[in-house]
C-alpha positions as CSV (number, residue, x, y, z in Angstrom):
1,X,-28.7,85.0,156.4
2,X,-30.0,82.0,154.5
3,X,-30.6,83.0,150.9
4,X,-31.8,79.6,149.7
5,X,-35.6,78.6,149.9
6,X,-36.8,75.8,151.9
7,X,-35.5,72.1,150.8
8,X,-38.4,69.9,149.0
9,X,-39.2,66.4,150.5
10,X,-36.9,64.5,148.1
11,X,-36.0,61.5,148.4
12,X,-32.2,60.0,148.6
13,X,-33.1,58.1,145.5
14,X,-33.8,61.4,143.6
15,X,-31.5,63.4,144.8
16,X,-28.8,60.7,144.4
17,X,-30.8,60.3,140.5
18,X,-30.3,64.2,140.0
19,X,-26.7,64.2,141.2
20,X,-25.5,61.6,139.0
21,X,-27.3,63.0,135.7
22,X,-25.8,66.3,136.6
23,X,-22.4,64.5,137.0
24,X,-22.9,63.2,134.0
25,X,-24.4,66.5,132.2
26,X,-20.8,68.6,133.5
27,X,-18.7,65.5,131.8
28,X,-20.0,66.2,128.7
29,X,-20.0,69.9,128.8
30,X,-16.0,69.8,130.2
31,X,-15.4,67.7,127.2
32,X,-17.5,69.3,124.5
33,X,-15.4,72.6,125.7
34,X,-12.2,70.9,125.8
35,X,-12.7,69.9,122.1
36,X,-14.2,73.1,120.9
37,X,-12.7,74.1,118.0
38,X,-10.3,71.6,118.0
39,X,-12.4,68.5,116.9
40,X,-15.5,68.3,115.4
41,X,-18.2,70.7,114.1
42,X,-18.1,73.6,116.8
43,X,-21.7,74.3,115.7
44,X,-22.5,70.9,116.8
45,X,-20.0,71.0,119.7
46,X,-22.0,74.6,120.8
47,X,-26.0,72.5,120.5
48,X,-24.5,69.7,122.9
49,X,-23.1,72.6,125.3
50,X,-26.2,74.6,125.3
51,X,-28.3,71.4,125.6
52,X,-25.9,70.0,128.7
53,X,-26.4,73.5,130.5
54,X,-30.2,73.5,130.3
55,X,-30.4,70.3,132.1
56,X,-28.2,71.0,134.5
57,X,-29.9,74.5,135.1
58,X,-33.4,72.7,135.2
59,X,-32.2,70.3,137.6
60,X,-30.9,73.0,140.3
61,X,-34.3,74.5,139.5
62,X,-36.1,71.2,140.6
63,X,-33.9,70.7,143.0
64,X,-35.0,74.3,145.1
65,X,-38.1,74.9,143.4
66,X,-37.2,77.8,141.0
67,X,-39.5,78.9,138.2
């Protein structure tokens, strides 16, 4: 049983756009993890985790069309 709603018409240029920025988005958050606590304001370190995670979220949501 397929759980997932129907795929939107994207493009291979925006799905290969989305891809890298969440690439991208799960670097940052592995690192801003790795150092937190350790280096840096963990306040600071916490915003840019939070902030990486919303993006990410809101691009799966794009991606199948969530609210």
């Amino acid at each position: 049983m397929n759980l997932l709603p129907p795929p939107l018409p994207l493009s291979i240029a925006q799905v290969n756009r989305i891809s890298l920025d969440m690439a991208d988005s799960m670097c940052k958050l592995a690192n801003a993890v790795a150092l937190l606590g350790i280096e840096g304001d963990a306040d600071d370190q916490m915003a840019i985790i939070k902030a990486e995670q919303d993006k990410v979220l809101n691009q799966i949501r794009q991606i199948f069309d969530l609210k």
